[in-house]
C-alpha positions in Angstrom: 35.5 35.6 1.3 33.5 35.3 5.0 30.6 34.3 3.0 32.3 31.6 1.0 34.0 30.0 3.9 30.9 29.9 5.7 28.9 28.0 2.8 31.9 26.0 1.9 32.3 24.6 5.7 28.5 23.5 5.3 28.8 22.6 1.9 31.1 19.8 3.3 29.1 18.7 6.1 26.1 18.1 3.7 28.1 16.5 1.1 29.3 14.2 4.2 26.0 13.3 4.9 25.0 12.9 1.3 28.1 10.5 0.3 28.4 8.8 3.8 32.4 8.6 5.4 33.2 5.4 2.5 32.2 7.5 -0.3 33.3 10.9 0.9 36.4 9.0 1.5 36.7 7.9 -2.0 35.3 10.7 -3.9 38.7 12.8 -2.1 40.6 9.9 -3.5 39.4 9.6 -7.2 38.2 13.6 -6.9 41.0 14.6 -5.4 42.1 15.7 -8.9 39.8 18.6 -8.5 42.3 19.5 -5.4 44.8 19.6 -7.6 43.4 21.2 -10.0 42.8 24.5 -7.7 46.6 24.5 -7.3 47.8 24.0 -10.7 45.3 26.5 -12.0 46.4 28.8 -9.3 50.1 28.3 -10.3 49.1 28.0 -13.9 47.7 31.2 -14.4 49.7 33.1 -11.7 52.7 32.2 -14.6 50.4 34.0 -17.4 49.6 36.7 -15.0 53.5 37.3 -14.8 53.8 38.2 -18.3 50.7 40.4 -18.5 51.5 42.3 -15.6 55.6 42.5 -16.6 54.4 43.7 -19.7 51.3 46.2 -17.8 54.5 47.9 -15.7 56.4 48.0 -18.5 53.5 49.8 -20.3 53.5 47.6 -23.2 50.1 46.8 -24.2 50.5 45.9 -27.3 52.7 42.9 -25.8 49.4 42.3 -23.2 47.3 41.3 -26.1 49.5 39.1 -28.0 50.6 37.3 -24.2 46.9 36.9 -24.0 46.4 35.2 -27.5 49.7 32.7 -26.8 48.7 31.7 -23.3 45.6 30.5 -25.2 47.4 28.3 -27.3 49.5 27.2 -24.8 47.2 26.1 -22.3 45.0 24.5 -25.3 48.3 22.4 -25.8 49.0 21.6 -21.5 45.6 20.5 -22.0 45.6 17.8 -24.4 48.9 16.8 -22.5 47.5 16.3 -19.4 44.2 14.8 -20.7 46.7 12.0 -22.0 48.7 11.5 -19.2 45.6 11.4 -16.1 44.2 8.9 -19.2 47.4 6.6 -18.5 47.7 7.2 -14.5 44.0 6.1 -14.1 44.9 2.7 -15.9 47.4 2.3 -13.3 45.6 3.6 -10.2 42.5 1.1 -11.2 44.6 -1.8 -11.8 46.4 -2.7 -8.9 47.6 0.4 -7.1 44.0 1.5 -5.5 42.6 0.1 -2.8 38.7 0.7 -3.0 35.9 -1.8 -2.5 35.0 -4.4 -5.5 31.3 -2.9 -5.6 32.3 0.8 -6.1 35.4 0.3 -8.4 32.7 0.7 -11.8 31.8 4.0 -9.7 35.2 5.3 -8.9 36.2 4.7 -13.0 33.1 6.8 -13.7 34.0 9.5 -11.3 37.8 9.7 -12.4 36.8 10.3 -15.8 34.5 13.1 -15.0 37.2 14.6 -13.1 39.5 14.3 -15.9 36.8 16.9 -18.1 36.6 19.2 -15.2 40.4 19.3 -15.2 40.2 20.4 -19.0 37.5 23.2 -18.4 39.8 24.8 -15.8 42.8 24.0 -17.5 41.5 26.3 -20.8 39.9 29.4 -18.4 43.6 30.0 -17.1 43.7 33.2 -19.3 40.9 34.7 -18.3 42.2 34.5 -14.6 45.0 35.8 -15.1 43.5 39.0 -16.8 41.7 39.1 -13.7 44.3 38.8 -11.6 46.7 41.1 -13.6 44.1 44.1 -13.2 43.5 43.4 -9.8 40.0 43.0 -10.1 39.3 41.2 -6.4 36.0 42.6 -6.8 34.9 40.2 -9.4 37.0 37.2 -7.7 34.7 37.7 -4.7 32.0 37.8 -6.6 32.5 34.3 -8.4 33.7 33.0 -5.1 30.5 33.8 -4.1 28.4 32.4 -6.6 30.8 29.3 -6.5 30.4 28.5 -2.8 26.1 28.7 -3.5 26.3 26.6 -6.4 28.1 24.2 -4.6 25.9 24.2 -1.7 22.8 23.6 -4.1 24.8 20.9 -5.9 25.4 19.2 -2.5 21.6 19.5 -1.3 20.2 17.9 -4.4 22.7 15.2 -4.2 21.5 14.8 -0.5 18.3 14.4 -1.7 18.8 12.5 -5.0 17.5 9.1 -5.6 20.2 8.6 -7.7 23.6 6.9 -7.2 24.7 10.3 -5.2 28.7 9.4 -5.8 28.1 9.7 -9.9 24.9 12.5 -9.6 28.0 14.7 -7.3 30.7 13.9 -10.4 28.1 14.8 -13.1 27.1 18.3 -11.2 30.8 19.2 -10.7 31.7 18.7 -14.3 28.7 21.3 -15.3 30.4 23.8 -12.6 33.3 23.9 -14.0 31.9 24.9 -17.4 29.8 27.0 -16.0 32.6 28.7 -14.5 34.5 28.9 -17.3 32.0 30.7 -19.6 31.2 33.4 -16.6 34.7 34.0 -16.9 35.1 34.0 -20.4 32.3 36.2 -21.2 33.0 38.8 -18.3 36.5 39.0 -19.5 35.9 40.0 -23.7 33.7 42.1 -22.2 35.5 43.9 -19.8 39.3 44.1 -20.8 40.1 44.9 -24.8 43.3 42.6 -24.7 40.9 39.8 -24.6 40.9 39.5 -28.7 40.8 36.0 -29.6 43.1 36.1 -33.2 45.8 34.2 -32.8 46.9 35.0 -36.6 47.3 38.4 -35.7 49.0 38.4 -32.5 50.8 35.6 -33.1 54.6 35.8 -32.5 57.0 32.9 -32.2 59.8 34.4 -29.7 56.8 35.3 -27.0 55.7 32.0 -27.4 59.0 30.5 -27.1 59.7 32.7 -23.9 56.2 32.0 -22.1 56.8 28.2 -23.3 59.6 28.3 -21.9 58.5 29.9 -18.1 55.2 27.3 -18.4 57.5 24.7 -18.7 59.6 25.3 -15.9 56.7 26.6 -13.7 54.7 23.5 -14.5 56.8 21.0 -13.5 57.4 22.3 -10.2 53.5 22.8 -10.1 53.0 19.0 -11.3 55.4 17.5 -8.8 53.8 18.9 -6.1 50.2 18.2 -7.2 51.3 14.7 -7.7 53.3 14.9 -4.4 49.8 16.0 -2.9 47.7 13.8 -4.7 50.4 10.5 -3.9 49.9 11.3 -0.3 46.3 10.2 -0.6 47.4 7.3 -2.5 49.7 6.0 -0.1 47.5 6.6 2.9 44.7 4.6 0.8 47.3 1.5 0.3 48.0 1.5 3.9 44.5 2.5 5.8 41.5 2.5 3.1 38.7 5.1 2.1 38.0 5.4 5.8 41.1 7.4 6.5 41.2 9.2 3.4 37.6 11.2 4.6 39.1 12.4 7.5 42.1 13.3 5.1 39.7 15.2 2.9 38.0 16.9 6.2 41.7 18.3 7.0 42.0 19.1 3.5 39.2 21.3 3.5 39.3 22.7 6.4 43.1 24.3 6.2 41.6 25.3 2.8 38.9 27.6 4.1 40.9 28.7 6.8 44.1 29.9 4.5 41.2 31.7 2.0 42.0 35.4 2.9 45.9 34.5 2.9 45.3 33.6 -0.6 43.3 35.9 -1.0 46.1 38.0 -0.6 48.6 36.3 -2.4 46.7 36.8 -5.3 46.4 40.6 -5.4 49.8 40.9 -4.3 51.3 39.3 -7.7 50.5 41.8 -9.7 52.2 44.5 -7.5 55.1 42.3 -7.4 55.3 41.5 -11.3 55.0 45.3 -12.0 57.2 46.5 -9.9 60.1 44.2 -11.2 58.7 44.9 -14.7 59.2 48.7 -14.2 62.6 48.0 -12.8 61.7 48.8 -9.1 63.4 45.6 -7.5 63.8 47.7 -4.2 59.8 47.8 -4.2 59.1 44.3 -5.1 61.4 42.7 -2.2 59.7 45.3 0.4 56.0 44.2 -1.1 57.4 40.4 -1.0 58.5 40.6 2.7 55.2 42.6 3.7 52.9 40.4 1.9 54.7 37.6 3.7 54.3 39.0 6.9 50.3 39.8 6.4 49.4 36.6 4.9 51.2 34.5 7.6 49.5 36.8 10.3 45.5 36.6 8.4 46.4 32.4 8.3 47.6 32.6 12.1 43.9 34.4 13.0 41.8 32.0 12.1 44.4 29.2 12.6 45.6 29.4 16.8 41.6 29.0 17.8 41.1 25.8 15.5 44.5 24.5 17.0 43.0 24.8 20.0 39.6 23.6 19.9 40.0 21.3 16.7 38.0 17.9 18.7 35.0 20.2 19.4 34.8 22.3 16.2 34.8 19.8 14.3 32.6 18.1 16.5 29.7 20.5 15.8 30.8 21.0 12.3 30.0 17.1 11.2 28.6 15.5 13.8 30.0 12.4 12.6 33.7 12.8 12.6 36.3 10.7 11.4 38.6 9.0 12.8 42.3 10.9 12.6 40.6 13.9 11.2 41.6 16.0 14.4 45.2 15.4 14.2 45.1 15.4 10.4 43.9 19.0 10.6 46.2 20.5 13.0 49.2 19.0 12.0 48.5 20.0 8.1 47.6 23.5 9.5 51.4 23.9 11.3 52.3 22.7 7.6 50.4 25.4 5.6 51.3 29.0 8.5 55.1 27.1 7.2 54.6 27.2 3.8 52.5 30.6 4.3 55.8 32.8 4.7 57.3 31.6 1.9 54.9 31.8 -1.0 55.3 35.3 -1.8 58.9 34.6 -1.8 58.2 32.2 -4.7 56.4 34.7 -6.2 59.3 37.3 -6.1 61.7 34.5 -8.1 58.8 34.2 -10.7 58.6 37.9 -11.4 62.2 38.0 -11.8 61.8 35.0 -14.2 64.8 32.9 -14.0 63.2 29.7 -12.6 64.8 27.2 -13.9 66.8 26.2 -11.0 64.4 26.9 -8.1 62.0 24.7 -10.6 64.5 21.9 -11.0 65.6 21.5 -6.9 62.1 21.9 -5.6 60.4 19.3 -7.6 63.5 16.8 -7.0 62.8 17.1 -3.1 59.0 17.2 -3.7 58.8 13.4 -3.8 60.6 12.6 -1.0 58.3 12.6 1.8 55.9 10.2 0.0 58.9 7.7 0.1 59.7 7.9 3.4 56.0 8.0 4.0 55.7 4.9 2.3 58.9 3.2 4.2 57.1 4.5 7.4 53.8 3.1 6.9 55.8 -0.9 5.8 57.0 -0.5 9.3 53.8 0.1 10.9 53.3 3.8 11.8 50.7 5.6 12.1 48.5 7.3 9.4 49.9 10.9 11.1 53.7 10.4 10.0 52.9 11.3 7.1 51.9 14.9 8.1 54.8 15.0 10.5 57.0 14.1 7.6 55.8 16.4 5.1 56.3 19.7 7.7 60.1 18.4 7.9 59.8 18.8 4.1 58.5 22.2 4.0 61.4 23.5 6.5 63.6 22.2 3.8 61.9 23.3 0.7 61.7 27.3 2.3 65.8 26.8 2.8 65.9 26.5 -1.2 63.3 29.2 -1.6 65.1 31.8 0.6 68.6 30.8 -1.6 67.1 31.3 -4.6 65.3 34.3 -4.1 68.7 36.0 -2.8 70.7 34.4 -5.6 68.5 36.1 -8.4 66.8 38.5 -6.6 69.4 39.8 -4.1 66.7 39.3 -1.2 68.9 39.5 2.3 68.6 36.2 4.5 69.1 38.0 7.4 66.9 41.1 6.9 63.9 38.6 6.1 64.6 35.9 9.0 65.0 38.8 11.4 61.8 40.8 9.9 59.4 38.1 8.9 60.9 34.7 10.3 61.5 35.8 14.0 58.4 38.5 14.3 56.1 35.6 13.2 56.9 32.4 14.8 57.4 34.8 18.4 54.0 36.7 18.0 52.7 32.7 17.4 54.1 31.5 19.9 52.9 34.1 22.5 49.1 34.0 21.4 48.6 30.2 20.9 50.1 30.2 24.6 47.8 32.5 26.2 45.1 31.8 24.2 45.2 28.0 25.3 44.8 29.1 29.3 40.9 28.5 29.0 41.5 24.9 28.0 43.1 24.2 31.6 40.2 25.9 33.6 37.4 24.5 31.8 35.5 21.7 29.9 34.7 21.8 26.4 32.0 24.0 25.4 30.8 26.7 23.9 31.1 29.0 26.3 35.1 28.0 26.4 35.2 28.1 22.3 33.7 32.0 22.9 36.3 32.5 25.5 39.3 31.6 23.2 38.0 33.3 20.4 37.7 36.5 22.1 41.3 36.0 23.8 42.8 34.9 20.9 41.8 38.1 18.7 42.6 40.9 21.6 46.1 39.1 21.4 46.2 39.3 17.9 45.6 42.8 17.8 48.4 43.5 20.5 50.6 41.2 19.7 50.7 41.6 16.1 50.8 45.6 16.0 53.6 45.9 18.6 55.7 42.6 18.2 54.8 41.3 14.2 55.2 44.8 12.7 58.0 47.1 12.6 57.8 50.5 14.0 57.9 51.7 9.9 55.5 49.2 9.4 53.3 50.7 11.9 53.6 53.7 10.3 52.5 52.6 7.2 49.1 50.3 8.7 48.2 53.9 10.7 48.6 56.2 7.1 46.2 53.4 5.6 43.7 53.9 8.3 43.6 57.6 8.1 43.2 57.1 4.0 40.4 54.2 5.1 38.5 57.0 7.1 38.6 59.7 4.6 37.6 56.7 1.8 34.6 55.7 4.1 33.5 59.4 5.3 34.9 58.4 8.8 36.4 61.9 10.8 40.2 61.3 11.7 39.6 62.0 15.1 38.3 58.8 15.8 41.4 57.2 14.9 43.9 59.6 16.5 42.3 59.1 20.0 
């Protein structure tokens, strides 16, 4: 994942300098379906992934192949459904809604529809990820993050180099990734796992259909309302500002993606340890993983987070050169959004693998739309292009109320045990190290020799603050039995730990 966040953040400063700030602006306009994408396919598959590892605890596997066979048909069907409806919403967005320059409209129509077939490549490889994800297989996630992140970069140096329109030549390539992708993953997986039979005759069975119909129905609309809630925020800012602001919207966008990757990293091997234990009727297990996993992948977002808060204007500085106007701010106040949203998430997860959704599903997509309202009312009365962050971390304070109801509602998680645990212990050790760690800012100009300085201050208070203020003494406990099994794993003598 170190690797890939490394490529990625130069991927992005070539593909910069290949598109120019206009075009950069409106490929994470038009393209920004590919954004989405990552998140439905994320939420997509984690559903799928629910099933197979629910049915994995309950030692069913029987029931994994015949979930593996309907989630084929089923995401063969969301498919074809959302080929039709992005088919209708890009009438709409090219005729009237879309504010993009006369000469590039032909352009941005061209790009939109190539995004449309990279949607349906990732849309029909949700199965395989979630055999992946449901046998924990991080190993070959890191792999194909890996290879990704390369591609990607070669993909962004031809364009760079192209003598071709290098908006259309960056579509084209992105499209042929995603099928790429897709057949790696398809081939690894018959390969590898033996539920990954493709005989849909055979393992066919109406009631598991109707049951995982029933979940992806409910799961995708809360997934669609907030992809369209995060895809209408670059609408709206595009009514208001132009393509201009929407690159330094896309900078933000990528950088609070690479930053959050080990979080959701996380995440995504936690699932399965949460959907088995539910499925083997351990619901004492799966709210202690839910509230540890919460803990860790708010503290691994907060690492790399508090020293990008800090020196944002100068990263980003020497990240792009060029840097667009708004992208600072963009970035840090979408960044306070995501170490929000960060605490919760496995929280969602935990309602999931208990598997009434219905009316978490039903609430959260109502209030997902709206901040782009009162963006939009905002923006007619002339504010600027950062209320719409501002309103949008209001949001997510409200949406984690509903989250914490519902998960003690159907999953009897207690309020107070995780506010006190998790809440408090994060937003405190936060608090403490963004404080200190800002001290060099006051004594010194911008630099590298001040970036080094926060860095180094902001992980020694990590490691103090974390272990003696984030984590529990039993918590402690637990981190120092992992070490001692880490040393005898790697060879290491436990002395070197106990002193």
């Amino acid at each position: 994942m170190a690797i890939t966040v490394f490529i990625s953040l130069y991927s992005t400063r070539v593909v910069l300098s290949a598109l120019g700030v206009s075009d950069f602006g409106l490929f994470n306009l038009v393209g920004g379906i590919i954004a989405m994408l990552g998140f439905l396919n994320a939420s997509m598959a984690s559903a799928t992934q629910r099933f197979m590892s629910f049915a994995q605890g309950a030692g069913d596997i029987d029931r994994v192949k015949r979930i593996f066979n309907m989630s084929a048909v089923l995401h063969l069907a969301i498919a074809f459904f959302i080929l039709l409806v992005l088919e209708i919403l890009g009438f709409f967005l090219f005729h009237g809604i879309l504010n993009i320059a006369e000469n590039r409209i032909a352009v941005a129509k061209l790009l939109f529809q190539f995004m449309v077939i990279s949607t349906l490549f990732t849309v029909i490889s949700v199965p395989y990820e979630a055999v992946i994800t449901s046998h924990e297989n991080m190993l070959f996630f890191t792999v194909l993050g890996v290879i990704e992140a390369v591609l990607k970069l070669g993909i962004a140096i031809y364009v760079l180099h192209s003598t071709f329109d290098h908006l259309i030549m960056y579509g084209i390539l992105m499209v042929v990734l995603s099928l790429f992708l897709l057949i790696l993953r398809g081939i690894y997986c018959h390969r590898k796992y033996s539920e990954c039979e493709i005989n849909i005759r055979k393992n066919y069975n109406r009631k598991l259909l109707g049951e995982m119909t029933g979940f992806a129905g409910w799961n995708f609309l809360g997934t669609s309302s907030s992809m369209l809630a995060n895809y209408g925020q670059g609408i709206v800012i595009n009514i208001f500002f132009g393509t201009v602001v929407n690159a330094a919207q896309g900078i933000a966008g990528q950088v609070n993606g690479q930053l959050a990757v080990f979080a959701t990293t996380l995440v995504k091997a936690l699932n399965p340890i949460i959907d088995k234990s539910e499925g083997a009727g351990n619901r004492a297990l799966m709210l202690k993983a839910t509230m540890m996993g919460s803990k860790v992948s708010f503290f691994l977002m907060m690492a790399l987070s508090i020293p990008f808060l800090i020196e944002a204007p100068f990263i980003l500085k020497i990240w792009l050169k060029n840097v667009p106007e708004y992208a600072v701010i963009f970035c840090r106040l979408l960044l306070i959004r995501n170490l929000i949203e960060q605490l919760f998430i496995p929280v969602v997860s935990a309602i999931g693998a208990e598997g009434n959704i219905k009316g978490y599903q039903i609430r959260a997509s109502i209030l997902t739309f709206f901040p782009l309202l009162l963006s939009y009312i905002l923006f007619k009365l002339q504010y600027p292009p950062y209320a719409l962050y501002m309103v949008f971390i209001i949001y997510s304070i409200f949406a984690s109320s509903i989250i914490l109801y519902y998960a003690w509602k159907n999953c009897q998680l207690s309020i107070s045990e995780f506010f006190g645990s998790v809440i408090m212990r994060c937003f405190f050790s936060f608090g403490l190290i963004f404080v200190f760690s800002s001290i060099p800012v006051f004594l010194s100009e911008p630099g590298f020799i001040r970036l080094a300085t926060v860095l180094l201050l902001s992980i020694v208070l990590f490691l103090i603050v974390v272990i003696f203020i984030g984590f529990t003494s039993d918590e402690r406990l637990k981190i120092k039995e992992m070490r001692v099994l880490l040393s005898d794993k790697l060879g290491i003598s436990k002395f070197v730990f106990k002193s």
